[in-house]
PyMOL CGO cylinders between C-alpha atoms (Angstrom):
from pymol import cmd
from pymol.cgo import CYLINDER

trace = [
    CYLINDER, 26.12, 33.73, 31.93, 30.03, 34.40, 32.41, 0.3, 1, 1, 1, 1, 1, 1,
    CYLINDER, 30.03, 34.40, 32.41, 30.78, 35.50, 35.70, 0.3, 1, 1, 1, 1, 1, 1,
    CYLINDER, 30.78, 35.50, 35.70, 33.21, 38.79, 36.09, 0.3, 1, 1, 1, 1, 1, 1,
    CYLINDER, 33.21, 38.79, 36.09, 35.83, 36.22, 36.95, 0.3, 1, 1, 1, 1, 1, 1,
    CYLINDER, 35.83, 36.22, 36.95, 36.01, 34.34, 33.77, 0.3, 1, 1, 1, 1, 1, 1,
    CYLINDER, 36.01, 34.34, 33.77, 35.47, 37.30, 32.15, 0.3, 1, 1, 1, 1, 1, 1,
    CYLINDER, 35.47, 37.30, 32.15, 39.07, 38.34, 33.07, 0.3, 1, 1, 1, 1, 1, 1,
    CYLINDER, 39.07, 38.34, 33.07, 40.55, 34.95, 33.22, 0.3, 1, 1, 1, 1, 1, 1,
    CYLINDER, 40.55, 34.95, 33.22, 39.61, 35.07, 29.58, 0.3, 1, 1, 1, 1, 1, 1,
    CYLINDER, 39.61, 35.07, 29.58, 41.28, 38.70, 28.76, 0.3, 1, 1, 1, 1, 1, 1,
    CYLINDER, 41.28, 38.70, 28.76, 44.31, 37.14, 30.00, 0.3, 1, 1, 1, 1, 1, 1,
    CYLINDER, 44.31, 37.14, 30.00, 44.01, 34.19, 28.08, 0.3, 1, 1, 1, 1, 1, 1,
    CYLINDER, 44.01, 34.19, 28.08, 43.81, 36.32, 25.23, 0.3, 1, 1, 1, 1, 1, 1,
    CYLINDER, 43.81, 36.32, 25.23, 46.68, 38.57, 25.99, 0.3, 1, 1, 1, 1, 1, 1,
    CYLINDER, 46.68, 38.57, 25.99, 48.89, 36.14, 26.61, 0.3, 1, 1, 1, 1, 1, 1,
    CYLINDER, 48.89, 36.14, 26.61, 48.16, 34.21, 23.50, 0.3, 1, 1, 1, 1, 1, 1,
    CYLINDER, 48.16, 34.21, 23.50, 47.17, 36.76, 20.75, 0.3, 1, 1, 1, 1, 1, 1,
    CYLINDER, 47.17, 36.76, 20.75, 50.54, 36.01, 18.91, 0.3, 1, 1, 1, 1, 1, 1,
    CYLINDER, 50.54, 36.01, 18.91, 49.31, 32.63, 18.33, 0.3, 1, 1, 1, 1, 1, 1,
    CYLINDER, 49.31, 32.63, 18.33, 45.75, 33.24, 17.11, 0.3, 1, 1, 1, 1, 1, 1,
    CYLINDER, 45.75, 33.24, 17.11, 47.40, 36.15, 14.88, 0.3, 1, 1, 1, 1, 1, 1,
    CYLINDER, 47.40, 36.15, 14.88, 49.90, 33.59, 13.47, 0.3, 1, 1, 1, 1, 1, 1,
    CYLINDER, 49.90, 33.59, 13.47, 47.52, 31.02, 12.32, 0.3, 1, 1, 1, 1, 1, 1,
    CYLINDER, 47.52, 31.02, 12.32, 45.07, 33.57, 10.68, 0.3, 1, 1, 1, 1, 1, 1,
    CYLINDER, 45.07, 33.57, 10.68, 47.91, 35.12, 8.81, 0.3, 1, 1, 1, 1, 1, 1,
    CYLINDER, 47.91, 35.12, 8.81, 48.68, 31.60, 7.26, 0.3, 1, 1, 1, 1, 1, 1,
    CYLINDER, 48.68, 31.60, 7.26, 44.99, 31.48, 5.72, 0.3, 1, 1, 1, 1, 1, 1,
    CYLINDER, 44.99, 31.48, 5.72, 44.09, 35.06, 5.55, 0.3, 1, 1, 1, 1, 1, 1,
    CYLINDER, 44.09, 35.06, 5.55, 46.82, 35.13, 2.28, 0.3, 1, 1, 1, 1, 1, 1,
    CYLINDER, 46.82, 35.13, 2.28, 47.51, 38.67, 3.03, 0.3, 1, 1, 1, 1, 1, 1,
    CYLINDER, 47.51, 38.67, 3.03, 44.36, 40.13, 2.92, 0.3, 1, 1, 1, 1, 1, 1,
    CYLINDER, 44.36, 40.13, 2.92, 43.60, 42.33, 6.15, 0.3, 1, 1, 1, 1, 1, 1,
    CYLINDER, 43.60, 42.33, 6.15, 40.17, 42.07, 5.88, 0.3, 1, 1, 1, 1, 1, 1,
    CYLINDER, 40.17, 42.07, 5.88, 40.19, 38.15, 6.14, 0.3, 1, 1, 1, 1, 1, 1,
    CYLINDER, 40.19, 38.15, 6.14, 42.60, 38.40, 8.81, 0.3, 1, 1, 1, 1, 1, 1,
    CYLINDER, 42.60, 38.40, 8.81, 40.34, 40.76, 10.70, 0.3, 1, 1, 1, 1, 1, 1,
    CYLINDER, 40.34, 40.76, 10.70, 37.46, 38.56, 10.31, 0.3, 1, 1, 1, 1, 1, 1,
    CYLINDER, 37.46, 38.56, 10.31, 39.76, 34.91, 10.96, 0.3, 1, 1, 1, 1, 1, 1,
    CYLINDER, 39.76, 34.91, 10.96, 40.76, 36.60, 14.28, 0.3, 1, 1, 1, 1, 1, 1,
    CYLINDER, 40.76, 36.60, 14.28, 37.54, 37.97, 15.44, 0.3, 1, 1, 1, 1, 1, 1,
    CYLINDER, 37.54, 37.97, 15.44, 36.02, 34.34, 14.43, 0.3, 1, 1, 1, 1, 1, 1,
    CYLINDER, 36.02, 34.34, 14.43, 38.47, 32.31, 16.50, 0.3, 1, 1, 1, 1, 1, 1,
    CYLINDER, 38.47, 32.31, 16.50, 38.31, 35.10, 19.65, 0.3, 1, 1, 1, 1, 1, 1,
    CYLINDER, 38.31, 35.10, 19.65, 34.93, 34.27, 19.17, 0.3, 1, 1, 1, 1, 1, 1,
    CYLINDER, 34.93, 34.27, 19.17, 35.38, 29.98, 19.06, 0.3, 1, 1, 1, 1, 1, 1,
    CYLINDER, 35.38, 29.98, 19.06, 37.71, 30.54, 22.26, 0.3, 1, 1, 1, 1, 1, 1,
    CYLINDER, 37.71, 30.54, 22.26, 35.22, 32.51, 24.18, 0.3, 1, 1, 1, 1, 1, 1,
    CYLINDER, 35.22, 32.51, 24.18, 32.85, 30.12, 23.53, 0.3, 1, 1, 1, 1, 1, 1,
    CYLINDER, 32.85, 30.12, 23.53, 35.28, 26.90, 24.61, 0.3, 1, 1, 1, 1, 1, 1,
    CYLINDER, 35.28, 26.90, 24.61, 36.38, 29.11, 27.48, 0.3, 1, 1, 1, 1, 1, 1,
    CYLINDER, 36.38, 29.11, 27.48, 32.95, 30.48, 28.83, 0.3, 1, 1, 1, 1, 1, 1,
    CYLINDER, 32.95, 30.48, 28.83, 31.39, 27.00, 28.77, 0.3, 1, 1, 1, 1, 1, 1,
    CYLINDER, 31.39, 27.00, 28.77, 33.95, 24.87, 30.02, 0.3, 1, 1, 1, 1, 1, 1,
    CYLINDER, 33.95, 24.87, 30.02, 36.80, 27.51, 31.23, 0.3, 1, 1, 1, 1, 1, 1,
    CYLINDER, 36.80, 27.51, 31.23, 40.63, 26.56, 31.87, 0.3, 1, 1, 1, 1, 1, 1,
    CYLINDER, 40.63, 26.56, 31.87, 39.04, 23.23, 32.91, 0.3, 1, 1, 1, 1, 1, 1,
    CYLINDER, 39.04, 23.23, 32.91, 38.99, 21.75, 29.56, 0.3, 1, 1, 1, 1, 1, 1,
    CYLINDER, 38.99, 21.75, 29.56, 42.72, 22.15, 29.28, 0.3, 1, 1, 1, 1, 1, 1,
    CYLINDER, 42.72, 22.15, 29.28, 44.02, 19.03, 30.95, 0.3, 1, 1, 1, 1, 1, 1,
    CYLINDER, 44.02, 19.03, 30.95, 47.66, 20.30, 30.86, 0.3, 1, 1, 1, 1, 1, 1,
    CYLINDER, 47.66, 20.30, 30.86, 48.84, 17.15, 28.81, 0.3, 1, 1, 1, 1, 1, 1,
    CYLINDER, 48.84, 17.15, 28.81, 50.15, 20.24, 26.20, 0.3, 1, 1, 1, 1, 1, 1,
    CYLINDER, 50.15, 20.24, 26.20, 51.19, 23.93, 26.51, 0.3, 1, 1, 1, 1, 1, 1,
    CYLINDER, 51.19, 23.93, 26.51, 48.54, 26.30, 26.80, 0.3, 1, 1, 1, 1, 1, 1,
    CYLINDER, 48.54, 26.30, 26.80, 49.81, 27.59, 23.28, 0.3, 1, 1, 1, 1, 1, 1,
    CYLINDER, 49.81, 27.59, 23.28, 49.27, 24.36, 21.75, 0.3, 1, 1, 1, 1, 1, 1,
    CYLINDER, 49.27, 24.36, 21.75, 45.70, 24.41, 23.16, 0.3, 1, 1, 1, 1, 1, 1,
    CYLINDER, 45.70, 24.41, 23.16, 45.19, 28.03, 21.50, 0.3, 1, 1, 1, 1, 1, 1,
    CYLINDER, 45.19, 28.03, 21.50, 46.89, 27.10, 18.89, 0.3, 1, 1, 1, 1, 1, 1,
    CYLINDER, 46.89, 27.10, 18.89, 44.44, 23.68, 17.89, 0.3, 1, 1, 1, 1, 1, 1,
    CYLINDER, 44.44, 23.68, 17.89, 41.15, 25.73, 18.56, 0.3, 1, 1, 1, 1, 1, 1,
    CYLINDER, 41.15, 25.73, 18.56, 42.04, 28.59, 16.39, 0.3, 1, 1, 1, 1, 1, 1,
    CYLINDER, 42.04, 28.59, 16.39, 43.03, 26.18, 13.44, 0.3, 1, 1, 1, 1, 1, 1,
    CYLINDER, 43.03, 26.18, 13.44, 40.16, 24.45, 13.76, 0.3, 1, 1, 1, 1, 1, 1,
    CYLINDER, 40.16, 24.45, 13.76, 37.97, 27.57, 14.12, 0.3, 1, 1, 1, 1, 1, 1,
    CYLINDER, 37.97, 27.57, 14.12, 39.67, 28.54, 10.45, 0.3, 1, 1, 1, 1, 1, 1,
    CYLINDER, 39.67, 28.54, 10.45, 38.66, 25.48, 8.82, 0.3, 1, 1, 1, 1, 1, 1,
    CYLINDER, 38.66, 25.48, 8.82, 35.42, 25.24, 10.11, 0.3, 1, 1, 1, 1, 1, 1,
    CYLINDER, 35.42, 25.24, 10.11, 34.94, 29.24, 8.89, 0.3, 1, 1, 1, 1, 1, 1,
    CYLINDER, 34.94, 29.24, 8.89, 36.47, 28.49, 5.40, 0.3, 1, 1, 1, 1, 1, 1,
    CYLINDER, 36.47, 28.49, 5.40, 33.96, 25.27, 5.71, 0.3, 1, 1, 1, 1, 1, 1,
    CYLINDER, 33.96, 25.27, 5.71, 30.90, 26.78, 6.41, 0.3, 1, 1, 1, 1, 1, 1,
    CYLINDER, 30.90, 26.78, 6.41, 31.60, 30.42, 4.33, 0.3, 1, 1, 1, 1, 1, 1,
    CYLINDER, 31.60, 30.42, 4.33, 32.30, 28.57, 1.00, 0.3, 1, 1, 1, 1, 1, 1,
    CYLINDER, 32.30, 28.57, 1.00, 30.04, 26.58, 1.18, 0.3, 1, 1, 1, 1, 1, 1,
    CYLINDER, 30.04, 26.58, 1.18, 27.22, 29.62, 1.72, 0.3, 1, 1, 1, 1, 1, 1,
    CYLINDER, 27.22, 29.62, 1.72, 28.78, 30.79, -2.20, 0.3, 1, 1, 1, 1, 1, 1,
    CYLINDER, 28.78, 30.79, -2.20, 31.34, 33.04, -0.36, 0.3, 1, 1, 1, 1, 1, 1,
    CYLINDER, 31.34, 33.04, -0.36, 34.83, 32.16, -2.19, 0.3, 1, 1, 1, 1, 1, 1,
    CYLINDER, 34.83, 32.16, -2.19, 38.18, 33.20, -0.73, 0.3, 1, 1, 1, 1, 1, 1,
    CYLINDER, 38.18, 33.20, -0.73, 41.17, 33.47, -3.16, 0.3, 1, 1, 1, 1, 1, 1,
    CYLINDER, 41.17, 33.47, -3.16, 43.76, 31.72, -0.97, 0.3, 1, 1, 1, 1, 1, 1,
    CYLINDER, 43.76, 31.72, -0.97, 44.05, 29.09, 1.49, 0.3, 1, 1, 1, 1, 1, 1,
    CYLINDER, 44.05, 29.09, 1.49, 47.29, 28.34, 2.15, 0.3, 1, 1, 1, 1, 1, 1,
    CYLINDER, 47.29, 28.34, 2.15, 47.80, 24.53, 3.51, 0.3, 1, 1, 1, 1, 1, 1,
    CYLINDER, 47.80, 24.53, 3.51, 49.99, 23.52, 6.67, 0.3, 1, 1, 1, 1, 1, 1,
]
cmd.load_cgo(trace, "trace")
């Protein structure tokens, strides 16, 4: 259970780094607001469960805390495109780095 502490560690985390996660979602999301709304909502959730589990602890500082965001939230995109498509779900775009 996340303590009250990591709860607003996290917040912060997010604040400071929303441009990023909303960057890389608009890159796959091809324009479509409600894939963008779920992209986001899907890497908030990947990040919450990185940071609640492990906490700034896993970041070992060799990179920018942007880069960090930035890797998990890509990731968290592929592995949503991954597992939606193959449940049947097909999205129109994808747009490659």
């Amino acid at each position: 259970m996340p303590t009250l502490r990591q709860e607003i560690e996290f917040s912060d985390l997010l604040k400071r780094n929303y441009h990023i996660i909303n960057r890389v979602c608009l890159k796959f999301c091809g324009g479509n607001a409600f894939y963008f709304d779920e992209l986001r909502q899907e890497c908030a959730l990947v990040l919450w469960k990185e940071f609640s589990q492990y906490g700034l602890d896993r970041f070992r500082g060799e990179s920018k805390e942007t880069t960090w965001i930035y890797q998990i939230s890509y990731h968290a995109i592929i592995d949503y495109y991954r597992i939606t498509t193959n449940k049947g779900v097909v999205h129109k775009k994808l747009v490659k780095e």
